[in-house]
mmCIF file of the N, C-alpha and C atoms, coordinates in Angstrom:
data_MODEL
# 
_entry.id   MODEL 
# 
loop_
_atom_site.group_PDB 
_atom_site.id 
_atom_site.type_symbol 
_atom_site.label_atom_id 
_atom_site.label_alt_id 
_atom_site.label_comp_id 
_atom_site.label_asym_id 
_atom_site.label_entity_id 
_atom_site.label_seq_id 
_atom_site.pdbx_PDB_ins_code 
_atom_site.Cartn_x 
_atom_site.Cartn_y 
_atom_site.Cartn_z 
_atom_site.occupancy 
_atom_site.B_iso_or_equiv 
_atom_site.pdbx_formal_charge 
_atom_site.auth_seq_id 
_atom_site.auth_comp_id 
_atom_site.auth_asym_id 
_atom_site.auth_atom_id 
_atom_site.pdbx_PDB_model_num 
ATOM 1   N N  . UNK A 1 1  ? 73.456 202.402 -13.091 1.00 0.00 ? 1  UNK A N  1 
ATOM 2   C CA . UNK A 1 1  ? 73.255 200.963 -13.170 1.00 0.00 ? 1  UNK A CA 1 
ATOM 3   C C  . UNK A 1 1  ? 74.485 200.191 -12.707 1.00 0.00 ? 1  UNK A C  1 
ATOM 4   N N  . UNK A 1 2  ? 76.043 200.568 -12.973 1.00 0.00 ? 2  UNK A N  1 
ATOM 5   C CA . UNK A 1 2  ? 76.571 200.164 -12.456 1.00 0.00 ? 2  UNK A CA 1 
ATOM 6   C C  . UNK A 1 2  ? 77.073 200.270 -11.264 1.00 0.00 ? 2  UNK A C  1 
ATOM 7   N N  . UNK A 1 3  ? 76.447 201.010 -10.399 1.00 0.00 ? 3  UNK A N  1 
ATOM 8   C CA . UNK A 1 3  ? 76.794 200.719 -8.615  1.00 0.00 ? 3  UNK A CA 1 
ATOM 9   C C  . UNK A 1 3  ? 75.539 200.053 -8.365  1.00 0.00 ? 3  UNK A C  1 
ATOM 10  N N  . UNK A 1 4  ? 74.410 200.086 -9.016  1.00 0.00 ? 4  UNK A N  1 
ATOM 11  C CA . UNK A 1 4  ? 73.371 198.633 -8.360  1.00 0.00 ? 4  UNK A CA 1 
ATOM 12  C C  . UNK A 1 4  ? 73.664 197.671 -8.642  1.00 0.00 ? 4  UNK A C  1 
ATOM 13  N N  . UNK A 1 5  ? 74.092 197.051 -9.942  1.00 0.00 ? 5  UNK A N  1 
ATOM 14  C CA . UNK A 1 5  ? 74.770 195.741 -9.882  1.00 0.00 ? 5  UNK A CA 1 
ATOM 15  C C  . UNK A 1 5  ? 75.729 195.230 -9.686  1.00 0.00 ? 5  UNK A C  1 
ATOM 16  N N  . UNK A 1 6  ? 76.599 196.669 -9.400  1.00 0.00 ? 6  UNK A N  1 
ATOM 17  C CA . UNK A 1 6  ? 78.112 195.742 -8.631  1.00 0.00 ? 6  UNK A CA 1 
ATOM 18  C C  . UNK A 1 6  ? 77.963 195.982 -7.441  1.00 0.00 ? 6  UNK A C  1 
ATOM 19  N N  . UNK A 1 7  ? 76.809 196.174 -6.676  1.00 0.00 ? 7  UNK A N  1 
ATOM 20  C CA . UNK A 1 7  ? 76.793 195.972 -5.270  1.00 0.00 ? 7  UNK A CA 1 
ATOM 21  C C  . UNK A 1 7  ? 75.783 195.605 -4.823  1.00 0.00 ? 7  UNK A C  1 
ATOM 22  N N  . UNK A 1 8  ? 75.065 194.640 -5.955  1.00 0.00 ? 8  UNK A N  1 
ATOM 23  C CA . UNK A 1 8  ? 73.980 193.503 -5.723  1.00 0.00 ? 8  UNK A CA 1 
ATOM 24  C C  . UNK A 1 8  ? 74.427 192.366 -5.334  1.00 0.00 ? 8  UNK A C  1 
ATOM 25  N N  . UNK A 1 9  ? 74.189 191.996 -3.468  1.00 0.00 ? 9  UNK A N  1 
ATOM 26  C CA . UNK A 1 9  ? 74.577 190.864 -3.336  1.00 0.00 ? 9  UNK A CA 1 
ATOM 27  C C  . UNK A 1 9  ? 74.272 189.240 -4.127  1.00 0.00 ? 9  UNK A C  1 
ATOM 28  N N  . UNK A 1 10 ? 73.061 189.471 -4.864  1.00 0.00 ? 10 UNK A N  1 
ATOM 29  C CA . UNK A 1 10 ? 72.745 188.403 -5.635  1.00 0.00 ? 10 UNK A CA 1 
ATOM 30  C C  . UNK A 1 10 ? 73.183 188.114 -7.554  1.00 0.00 ? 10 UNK A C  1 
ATOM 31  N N  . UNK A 1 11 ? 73.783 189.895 -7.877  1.00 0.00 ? 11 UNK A N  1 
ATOM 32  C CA . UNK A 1 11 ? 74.447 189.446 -8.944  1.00 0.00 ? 11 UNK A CA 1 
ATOM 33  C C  . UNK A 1 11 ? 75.872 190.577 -8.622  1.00 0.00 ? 11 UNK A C  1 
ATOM 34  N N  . UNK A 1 12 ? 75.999 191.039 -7.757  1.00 0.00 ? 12 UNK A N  1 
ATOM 35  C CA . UNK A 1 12 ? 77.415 191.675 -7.895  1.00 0.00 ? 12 UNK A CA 1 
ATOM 36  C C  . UNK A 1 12 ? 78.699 191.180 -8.573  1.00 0.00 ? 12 UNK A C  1 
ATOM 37  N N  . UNK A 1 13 ? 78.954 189.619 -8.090  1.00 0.00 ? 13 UNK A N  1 
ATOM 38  C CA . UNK A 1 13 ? 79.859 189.206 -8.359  1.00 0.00 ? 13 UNK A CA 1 
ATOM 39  C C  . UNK A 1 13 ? 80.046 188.612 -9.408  1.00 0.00 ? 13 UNK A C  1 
ATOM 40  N N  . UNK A 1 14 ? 79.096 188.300 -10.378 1.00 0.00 ? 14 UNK A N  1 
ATOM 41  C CA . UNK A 1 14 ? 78.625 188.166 -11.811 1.00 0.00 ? 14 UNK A CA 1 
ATOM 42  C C  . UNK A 1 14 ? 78.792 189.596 -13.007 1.00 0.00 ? 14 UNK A C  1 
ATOM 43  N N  . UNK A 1 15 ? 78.382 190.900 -12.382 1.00 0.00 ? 15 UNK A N  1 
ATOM 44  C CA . UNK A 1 15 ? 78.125 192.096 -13.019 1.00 0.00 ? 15 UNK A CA 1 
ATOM 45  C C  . UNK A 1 15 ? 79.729 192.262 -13.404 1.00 0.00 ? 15 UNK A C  1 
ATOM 46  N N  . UNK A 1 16 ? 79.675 192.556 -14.992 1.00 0.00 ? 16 UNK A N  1 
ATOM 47  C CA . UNK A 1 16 ? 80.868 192.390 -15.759 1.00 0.00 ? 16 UNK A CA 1 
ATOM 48  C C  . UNK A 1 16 ? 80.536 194.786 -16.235 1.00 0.00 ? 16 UNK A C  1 
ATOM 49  N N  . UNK A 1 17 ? 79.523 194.990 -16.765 1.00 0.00 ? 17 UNK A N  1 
ATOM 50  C CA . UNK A 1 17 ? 79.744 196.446 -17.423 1.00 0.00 ? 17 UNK A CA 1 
ATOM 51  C C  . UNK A 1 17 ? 77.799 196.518 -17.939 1.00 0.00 ? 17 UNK A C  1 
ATOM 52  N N  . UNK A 1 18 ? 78.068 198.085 -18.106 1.00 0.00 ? 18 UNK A N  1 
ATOM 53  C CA . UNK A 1 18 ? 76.448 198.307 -18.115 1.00 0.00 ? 18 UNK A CA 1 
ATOM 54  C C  . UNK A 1 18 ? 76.968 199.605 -19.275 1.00 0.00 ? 18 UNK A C  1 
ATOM 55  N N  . UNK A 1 19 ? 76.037 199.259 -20.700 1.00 0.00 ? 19 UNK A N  1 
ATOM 56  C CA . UNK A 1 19 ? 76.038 200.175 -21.627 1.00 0.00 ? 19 UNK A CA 1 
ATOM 57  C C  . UNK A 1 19 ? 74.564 200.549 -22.342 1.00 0.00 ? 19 UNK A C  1 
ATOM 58  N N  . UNK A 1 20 ? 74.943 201.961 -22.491 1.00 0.00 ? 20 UNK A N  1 
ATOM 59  C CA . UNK A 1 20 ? 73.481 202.825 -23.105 1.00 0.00 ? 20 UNK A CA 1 
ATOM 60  C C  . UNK A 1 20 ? 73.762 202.453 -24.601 1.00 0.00 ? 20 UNK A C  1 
ATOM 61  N N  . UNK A 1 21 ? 72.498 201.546 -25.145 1.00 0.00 ? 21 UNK A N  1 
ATOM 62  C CA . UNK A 1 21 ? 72.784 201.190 -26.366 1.00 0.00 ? 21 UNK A CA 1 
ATOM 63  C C  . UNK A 1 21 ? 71.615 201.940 -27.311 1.00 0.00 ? 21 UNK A C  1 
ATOM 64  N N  . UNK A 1 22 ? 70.609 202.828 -26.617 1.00 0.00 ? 22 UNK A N  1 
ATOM 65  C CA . UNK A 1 22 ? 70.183 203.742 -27.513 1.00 0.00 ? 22 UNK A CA 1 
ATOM 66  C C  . UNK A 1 22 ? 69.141 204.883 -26.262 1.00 0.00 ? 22 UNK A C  1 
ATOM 67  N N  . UNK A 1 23 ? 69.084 206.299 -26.610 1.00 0.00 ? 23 UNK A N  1 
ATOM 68  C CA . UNK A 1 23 ? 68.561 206.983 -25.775 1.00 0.00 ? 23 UNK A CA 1 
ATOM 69  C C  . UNK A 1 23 ? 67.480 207.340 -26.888 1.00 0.00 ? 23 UNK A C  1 
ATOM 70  N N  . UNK A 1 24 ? 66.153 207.889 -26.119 1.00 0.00 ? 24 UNK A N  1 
ATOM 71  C CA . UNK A 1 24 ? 65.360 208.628 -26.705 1.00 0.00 ? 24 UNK A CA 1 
ATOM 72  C C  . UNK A 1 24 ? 64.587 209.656 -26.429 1.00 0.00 ? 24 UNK A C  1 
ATOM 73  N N  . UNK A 1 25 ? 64.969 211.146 -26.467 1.00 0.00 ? 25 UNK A N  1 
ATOM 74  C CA . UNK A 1 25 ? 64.482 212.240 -25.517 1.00 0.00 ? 25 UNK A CA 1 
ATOM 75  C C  . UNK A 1 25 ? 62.821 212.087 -26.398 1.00 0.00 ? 25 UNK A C  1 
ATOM 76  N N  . UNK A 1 26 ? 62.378 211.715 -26.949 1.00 0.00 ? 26 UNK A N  1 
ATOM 77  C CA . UNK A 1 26 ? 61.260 211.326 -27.258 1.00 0.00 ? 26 UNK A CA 1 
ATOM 78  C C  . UNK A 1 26 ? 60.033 211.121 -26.606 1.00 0.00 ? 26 UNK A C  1 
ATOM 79  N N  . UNK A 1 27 ? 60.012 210.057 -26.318 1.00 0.00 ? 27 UNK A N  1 
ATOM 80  C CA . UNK A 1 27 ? 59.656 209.453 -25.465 1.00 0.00 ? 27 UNK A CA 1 
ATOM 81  C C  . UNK A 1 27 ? 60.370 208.985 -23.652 1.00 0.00 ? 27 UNK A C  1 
ATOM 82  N N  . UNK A 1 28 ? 61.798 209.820 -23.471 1.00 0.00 ? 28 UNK A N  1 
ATOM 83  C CA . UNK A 1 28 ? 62.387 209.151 -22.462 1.00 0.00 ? 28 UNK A CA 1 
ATOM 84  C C  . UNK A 1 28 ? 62.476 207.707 -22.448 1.00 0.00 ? 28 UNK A C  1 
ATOM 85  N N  . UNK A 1 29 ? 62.862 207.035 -23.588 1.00 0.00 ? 29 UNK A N  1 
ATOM 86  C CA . UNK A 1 29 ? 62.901 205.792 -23.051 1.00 0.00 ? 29 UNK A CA 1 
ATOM 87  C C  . UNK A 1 29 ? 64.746 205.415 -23.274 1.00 0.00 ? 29 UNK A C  1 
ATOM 88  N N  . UNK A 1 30 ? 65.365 204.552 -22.493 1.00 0.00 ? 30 UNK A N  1 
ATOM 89  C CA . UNK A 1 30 ? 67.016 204.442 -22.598 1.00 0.00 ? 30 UNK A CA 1 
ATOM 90  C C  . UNK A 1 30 ? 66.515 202.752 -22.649 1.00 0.00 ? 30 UNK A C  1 
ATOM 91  N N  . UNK A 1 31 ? 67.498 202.136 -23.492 1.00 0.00 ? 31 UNK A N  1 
ATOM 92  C CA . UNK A 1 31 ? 67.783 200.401 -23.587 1.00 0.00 ? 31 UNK A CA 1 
ATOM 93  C C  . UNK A 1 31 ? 69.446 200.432 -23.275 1.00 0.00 ? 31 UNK A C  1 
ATOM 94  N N  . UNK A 1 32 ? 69.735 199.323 -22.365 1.00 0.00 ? 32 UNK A N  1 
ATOM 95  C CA . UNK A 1 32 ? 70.983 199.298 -21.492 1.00 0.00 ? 32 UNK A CA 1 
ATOM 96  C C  . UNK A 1 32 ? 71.099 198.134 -22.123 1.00 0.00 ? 32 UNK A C  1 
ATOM 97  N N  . UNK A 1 33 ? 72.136 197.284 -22.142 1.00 0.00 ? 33 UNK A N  1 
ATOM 98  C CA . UNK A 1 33 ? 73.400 196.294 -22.519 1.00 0.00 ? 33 UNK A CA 1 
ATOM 99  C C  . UNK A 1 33 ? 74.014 196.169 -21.111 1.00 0.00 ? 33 UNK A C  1 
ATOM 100 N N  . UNK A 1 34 ? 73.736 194.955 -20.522 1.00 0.00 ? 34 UNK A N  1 
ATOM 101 C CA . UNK A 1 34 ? 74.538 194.580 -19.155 1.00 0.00 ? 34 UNK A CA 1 
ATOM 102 C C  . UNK A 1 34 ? 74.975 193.337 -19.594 1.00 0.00 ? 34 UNK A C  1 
ATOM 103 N N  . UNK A 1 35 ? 76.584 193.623 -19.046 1.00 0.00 ? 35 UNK A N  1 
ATOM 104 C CA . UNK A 1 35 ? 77.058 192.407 -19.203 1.00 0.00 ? 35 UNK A CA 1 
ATOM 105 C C  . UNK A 1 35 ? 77.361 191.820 -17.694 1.00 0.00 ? 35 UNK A C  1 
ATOM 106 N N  . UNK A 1 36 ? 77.358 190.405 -18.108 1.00 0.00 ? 36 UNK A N  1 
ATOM 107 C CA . UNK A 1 36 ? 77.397 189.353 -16.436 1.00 0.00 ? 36 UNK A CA 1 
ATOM 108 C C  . UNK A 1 36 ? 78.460 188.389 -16.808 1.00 0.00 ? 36 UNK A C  1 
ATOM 109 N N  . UNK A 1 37 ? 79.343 187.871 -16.514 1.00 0.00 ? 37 UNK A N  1 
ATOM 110 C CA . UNK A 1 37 ? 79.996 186.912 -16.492 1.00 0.00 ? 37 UNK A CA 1 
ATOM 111 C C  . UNK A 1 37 ? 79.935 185.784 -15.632 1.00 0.00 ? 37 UNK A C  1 
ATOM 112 N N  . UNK A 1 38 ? 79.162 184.384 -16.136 1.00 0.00 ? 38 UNK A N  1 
ATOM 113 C CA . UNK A 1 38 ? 78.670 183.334 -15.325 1.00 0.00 ? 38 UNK A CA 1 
ATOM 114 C C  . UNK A 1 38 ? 79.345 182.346 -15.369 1.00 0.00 ? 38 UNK A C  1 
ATOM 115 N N  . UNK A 1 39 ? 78.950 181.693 -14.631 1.00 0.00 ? 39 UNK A N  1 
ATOM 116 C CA . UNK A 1 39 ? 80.363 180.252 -14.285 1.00 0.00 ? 39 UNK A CA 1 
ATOM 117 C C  . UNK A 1 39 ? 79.211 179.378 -15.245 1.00 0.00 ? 39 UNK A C  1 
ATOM 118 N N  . UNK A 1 40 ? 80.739 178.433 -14.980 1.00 0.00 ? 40 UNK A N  1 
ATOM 119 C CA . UNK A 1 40 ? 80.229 177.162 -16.424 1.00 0.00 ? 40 UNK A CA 1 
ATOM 120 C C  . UNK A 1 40 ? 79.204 176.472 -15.773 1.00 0.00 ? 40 UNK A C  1 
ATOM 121 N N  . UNK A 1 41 ? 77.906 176.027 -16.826 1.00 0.00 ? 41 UNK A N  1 
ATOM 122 C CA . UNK A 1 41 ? 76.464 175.851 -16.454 1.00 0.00 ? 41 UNK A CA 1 
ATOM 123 C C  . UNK A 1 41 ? 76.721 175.073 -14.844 1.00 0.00 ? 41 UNK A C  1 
ATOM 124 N N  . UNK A 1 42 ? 75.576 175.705 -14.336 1.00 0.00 ? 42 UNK A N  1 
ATOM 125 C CA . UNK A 1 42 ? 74.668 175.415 -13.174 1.00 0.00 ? 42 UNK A CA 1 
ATOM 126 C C  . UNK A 1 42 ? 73.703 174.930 -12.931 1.00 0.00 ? 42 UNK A C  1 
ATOM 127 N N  . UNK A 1 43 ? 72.964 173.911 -12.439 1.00 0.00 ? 43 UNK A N  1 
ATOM 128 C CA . UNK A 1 43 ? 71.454 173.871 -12.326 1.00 0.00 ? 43 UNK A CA 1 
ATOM 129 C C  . UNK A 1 43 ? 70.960 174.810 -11.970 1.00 0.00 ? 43 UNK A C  1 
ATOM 130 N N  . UNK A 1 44 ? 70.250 175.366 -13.060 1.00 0.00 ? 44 UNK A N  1 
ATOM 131 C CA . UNK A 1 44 ? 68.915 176.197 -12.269 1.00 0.00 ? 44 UNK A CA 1 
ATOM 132 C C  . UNK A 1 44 ? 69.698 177.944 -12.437 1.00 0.00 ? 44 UNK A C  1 
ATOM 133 N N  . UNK A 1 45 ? 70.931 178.012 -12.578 1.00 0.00 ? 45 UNK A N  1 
ATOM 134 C CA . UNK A 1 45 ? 71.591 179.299 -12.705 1.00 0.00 ? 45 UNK A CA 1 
ATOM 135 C C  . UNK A 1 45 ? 70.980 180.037 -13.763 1.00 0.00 ? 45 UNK A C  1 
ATOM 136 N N  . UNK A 1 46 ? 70.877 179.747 -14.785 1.00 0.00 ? 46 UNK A N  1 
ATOM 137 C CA . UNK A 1 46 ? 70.409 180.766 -15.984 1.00 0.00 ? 46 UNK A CA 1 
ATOM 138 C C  . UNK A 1 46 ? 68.932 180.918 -15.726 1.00 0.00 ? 46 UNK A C  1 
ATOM 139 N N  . UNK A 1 47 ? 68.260 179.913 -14.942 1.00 0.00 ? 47 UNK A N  1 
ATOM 140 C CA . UNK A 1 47 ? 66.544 180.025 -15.611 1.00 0.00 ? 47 UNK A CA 1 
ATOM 141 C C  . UNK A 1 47 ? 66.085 180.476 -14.148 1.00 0.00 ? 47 UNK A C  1 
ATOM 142 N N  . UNK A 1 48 ? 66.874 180.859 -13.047 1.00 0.00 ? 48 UNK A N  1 
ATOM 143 C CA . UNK A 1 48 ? 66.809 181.703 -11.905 1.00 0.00 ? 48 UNK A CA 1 
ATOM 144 C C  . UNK A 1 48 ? 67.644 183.081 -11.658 1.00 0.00 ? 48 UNK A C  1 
ATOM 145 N N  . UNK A 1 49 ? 68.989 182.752 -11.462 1.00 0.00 ? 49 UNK A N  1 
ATOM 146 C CA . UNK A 1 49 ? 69.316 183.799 -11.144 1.00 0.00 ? 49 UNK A CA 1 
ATOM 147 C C  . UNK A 1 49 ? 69.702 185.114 -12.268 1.00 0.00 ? 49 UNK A C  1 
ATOM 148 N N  . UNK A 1 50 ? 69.827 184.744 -13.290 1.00 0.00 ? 50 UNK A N  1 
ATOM 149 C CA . UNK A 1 50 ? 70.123 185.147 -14.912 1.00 0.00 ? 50 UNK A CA 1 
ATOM 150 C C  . UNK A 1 50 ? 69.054 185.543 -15.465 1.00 0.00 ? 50 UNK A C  1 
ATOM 151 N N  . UNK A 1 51 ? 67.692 185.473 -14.942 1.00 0.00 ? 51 UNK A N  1 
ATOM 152 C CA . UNK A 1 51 ? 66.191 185.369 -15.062 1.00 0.00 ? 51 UNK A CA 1 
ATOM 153 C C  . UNK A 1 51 ? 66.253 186.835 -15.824 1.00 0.00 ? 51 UNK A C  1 
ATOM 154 N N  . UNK A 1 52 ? 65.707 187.192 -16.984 1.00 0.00 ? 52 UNK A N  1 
ATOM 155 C CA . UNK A 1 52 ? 65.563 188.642 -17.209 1.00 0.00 ? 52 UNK A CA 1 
ATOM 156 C C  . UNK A 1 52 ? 64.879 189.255 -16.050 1.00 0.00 ? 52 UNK A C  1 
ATOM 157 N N  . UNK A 1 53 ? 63.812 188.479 -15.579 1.00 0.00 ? 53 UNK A N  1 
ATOM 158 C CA . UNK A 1 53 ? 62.488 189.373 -14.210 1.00 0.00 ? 53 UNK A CA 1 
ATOM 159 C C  . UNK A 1 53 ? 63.939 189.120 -13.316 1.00 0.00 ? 53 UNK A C  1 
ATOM 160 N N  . UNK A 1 54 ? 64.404 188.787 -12.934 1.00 0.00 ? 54 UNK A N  1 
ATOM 161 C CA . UNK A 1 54 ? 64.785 188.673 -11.730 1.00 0.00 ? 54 UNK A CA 1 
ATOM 162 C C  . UNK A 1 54 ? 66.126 189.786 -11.695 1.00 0.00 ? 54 UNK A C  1 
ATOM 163 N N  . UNK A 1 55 ? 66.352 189.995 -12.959 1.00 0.00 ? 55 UNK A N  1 
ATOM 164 C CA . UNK A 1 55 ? 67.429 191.632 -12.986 1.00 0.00 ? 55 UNK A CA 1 
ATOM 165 C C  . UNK A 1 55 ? 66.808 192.874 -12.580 1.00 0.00 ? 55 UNK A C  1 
ATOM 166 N N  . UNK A 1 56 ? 65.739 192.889 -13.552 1.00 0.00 ? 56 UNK A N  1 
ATOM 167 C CA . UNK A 1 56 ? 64.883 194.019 -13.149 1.00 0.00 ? 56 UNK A CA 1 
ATOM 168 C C  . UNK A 1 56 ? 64.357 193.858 -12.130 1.00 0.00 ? 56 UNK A C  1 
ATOM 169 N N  . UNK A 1 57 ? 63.949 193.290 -11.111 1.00 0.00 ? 57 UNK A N  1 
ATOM 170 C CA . UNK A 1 57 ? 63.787 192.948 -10.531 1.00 0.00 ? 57 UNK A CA 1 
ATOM 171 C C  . UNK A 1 57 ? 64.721 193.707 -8.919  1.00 0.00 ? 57 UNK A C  1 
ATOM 172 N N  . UNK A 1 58 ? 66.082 193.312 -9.405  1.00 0.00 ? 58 UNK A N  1 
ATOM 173 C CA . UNK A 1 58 ? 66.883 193.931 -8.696  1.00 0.00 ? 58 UNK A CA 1 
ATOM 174 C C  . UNK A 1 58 ? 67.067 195.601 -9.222  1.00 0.00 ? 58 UNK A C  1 
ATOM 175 N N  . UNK A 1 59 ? 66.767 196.247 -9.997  1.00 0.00 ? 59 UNK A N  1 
ATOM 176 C CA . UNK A 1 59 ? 67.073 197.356 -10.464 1.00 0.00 ? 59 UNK A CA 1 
ATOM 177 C C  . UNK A 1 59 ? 65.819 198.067 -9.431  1.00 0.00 ? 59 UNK A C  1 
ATOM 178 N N  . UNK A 1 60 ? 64.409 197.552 -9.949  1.00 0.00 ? 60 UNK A N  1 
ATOM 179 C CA . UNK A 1 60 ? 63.333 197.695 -9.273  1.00 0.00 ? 60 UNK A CA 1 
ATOM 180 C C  . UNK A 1 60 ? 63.602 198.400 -7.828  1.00 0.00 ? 60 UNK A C  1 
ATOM 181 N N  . UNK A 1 61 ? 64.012 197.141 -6.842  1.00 0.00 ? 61 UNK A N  1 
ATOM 182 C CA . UNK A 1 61 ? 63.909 197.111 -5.809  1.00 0.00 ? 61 UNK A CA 1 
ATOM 183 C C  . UNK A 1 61 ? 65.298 198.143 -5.511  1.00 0.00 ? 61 UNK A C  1 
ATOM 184 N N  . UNK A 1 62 ? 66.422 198.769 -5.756  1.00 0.00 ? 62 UNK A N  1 
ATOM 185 C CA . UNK A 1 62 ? 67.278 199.458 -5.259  1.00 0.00 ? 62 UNK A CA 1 
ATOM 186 C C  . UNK A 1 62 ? 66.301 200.924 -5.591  1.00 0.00 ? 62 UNK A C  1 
ATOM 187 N N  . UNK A 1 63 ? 65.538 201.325 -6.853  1.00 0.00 ? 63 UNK A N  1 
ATOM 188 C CA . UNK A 1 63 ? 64.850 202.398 -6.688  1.00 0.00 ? 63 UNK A CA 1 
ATOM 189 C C  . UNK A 1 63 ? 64.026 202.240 -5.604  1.00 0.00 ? 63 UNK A C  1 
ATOM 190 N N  . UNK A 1 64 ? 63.197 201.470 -5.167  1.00 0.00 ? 64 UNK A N  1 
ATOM 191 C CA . UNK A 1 64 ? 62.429 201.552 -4.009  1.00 0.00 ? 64 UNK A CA 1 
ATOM 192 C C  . UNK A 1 64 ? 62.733 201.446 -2.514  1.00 0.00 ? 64 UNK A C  1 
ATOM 193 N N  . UNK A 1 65 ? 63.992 201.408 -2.407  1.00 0.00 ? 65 UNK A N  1 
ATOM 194 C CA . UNK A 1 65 ? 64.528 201.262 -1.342  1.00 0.00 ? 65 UNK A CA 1 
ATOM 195 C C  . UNK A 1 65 ? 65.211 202.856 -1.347  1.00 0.00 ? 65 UNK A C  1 
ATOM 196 N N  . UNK A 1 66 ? 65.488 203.308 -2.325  1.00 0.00 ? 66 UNK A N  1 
ATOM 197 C CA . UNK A 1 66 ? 66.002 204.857 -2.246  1.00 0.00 ? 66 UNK A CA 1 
ATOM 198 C C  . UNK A 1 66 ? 64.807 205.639 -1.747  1.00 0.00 ? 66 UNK A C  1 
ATOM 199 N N  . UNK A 1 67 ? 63.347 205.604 -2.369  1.00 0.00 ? 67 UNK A N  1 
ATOM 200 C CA . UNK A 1 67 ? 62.257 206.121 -1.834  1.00 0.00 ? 67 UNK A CA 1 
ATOM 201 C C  . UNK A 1 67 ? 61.849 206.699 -0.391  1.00 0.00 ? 67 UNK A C  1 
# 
């Protein structure tokens, strides 16, 4: 996670650290903790580019581009 978002041109320069905050061989499921560091409010910055869809979003699209 952290070479897709520090070399996401749309949040690279925001992407602060990426942590595994619980694993589960269970089910395979992992919950991550990303941190971003954003400049002081923006129009439209948090409710676009900060977008939860629009992270995954980018996570998404670097797996499908590996494909």
């Amino acid at each position: 996670l952290t070479d897709v978002y520090s070399s996401s041109p749309a949040l690279g320069r925001y992407f602060r650290s990426a942590q595994v905050v619980h694993f589960s061989n269970e089910n395979s499921t992992v919950f991550y903790q990303l941190e971003f560091s954003v400049p002081p409010a923006t129009e439209g910055f948090m409710e676009n580019t900060m977008n939860p869809d629009f992270i995954r979003n980018v996570l998404r699209q670097n797996i499908y581009d590996e494909d």
